[in-house]
C-alpha angles and dihedrals in degrees: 000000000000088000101055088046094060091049088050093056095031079043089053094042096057092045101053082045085052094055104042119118115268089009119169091192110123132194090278093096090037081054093045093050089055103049087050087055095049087049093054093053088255114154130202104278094050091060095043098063093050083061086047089051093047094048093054085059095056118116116257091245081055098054098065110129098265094048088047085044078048099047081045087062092041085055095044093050087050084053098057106082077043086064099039094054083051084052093053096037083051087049092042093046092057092046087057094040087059092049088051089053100045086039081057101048082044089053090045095048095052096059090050088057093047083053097050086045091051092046088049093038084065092041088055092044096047087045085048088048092041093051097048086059089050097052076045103058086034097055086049088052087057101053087044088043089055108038085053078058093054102036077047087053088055095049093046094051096051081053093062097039080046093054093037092062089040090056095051098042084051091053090046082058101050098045084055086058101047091042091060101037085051088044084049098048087051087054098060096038086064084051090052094052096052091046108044093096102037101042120026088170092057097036080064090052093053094048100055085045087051084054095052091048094046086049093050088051091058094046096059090039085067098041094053084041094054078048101054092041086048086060094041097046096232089123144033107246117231124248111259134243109239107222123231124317111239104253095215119099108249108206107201103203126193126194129162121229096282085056098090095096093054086044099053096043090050091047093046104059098055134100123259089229088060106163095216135072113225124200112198136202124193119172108241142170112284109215096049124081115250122253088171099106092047105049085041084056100061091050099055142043088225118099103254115195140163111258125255138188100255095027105132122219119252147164119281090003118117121197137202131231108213128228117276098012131096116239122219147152131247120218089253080058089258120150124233128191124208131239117269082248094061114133112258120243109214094354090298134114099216107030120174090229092088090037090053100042096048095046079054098054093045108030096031100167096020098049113105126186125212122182111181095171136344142150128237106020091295121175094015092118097049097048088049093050079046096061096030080061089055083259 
């Protein structure tokens, strides 16, 4: 407040210096005054009434109208660092206008970054969690991958043993053969020698039967050769001749455990003279023996037996398949039973899947399918293969 007191009088007294006659005072003190009031805060107004104040003091020869349009110019020319200062703080005040605006789009814009990171941060999250299921499930293909190799080795590896006994079964055969055709040509060489000079018709006789035997010898040498070249891989072996087809219907029936009634009334209305062999599977529990064959036996005039590998399929003969095995025909109509450790079909051992298929393959036309009851879906595949066949 001091402060302002002492510009008003200093103000007064330069302008009363300013307007006096024949003054050499210029507008620096006006321009001084007005930097010191800028200096002090003050703002136009302000110093516009201490002008008005120190023009009321003038002496009445000092307030004509040149000396008031004088002590206008001397006030101007105070005003101006004022305005200069409002020019500055305007200036100021856009420039801080534009930061506050670009502050603000940068703020904006960063939001809108934070937004985009925290939307990738949960696909990230949800990809990390994708792919640990995926490692997951594909470390679970691998082990399932390698055990079927395994399980394929050993299967592999029965084939061969299979064949191999095959083979040499096959070669025992055929060196009985030859043994006895060559035993029986001796034979009748020693005829022949005892007969030359008595009987010259039925040493021609002799002669065309020692042909024949001869012929038949070398018959079964190149078969057991072709044998022995098929194991060793010199040759290619020949395709082989499948032998004849059994003519009797065969009728592959499925039930599941609560069958046993169907089964015995459909048994048990037919005649003991049924033209048609019939191979049953009935899902049963594995770790009980059977009586199956023989509660099905007192209610039919057909022969009811277990299955076994080697049994042969005939008219008005059922058989059984037992629990835990798999139950299927050979092409000479020979049945054949799976390990315990065959791999179950619709959750079943037996299942009537292997049964069905194989009856296909071998009876085709007279192959007929009959599924009383069954769980899942057991036995669909064969009856289709059955029908697909002309069964």
């Amino acid at each position: 407040m001091k402060q302002n007191l002492g510009l008003a009088y200093r103000y007064g007294q330069a302008l009363r210096a300013h307007l006096r006659p024949g003054s050499r005072a210029g507008l620096a003190a006006a321009l001084g005054l007005g930097r010191e009031a800028a200096g002090l805060g003050l703002e136009t107004p302000e110093l516009a009434r201490i002008h008005e104040r120190a023009v009321g003091r003038l002496e009445p020869s000092q307030r004509s109208r040149e000396k008031l349009l004088r002590a206008q110019i001397f006030f101007t020319r105070a005003n101006t660092p004022i305005e200069a200062t409002h020019r500055a703080a305007r200036q100021a005040k856009t420039r801080l206008s534009q930061v506050q605006k670009t502050l603000g789009r940068r703020t904006r814009e960063v939001a809108v970054s934070n937004r985009q990171l925290k939307r990738g941060a949960v696909r990230r999250q949800v990809m990390a969690a994708a792919l640990a299921r995926s490692r997951k499930s594909h470390d679970q293909s691998l082990a399932e991958s390698l055990e079927l190799q395994k399980r394929l080795r050993e299967l592999t590896r029965r084939a061969l043993v299979s064949q191999e006994d095959e083979r040499q079964n096959l070669s025992h055969e055929l060196q009985d053969e030859i043994a006895q055709t060559l035993l029986g040509i001796n034979v009748r060489l020693l005829a022949l020698r005892r007969e030359a000079d008595s009987n010259t018709l039925g040493l021609k006789r002799k002669i065309t039967s020692t042909q024949q035997l001869v012929v038949n010898s070398a018959k079964s040498v190149r078969r057991y050769a072709r044998s022995l070249a098929s194991a060793s891989g010199d040759v290619t072996p020949r395709p082989q001749t499948p032998g004849p087809r059994p003519q009797f219907p065969v009728i592959a029936m499925a039930a599941s455990a609560g069958g046993l009634r169907a089964l015995s009334v459909i048994l048990g209305g037919l005649p003991a003279d049924f033209p048609a062999a019939i191979a049953i599977v009935m899902h049963l529990a594995p770790d009980h023996k059977s009586i199956l064959a023989e509660i099905l036996s007192r209610r039919t005039r057909l022969m009811v037996k277990q299955a076994h590998t080697g049994d042969v399929l005939c008219q008005s003969n059922v058989f059984i398949a037992p629990p835990n095995h798999h139950l299927s025909v050979a092409g000479d109509g020979r049945l054949r039973l799976s390990s315990s450790a065959a791999e179950k079909v619709h959750y079943a051992r037996p299942s009537a899947e292997p049964l069905f298929a194989s009856v296909a393959r071998v009876y085709k036309k007279n192959a007929i399918a009959v599924v009383l009851t069954g769980g899942d879906g057991d036995g669909s595949f064969g009856v289709q293969i059955i029908k697909d066949k002309g069964g």
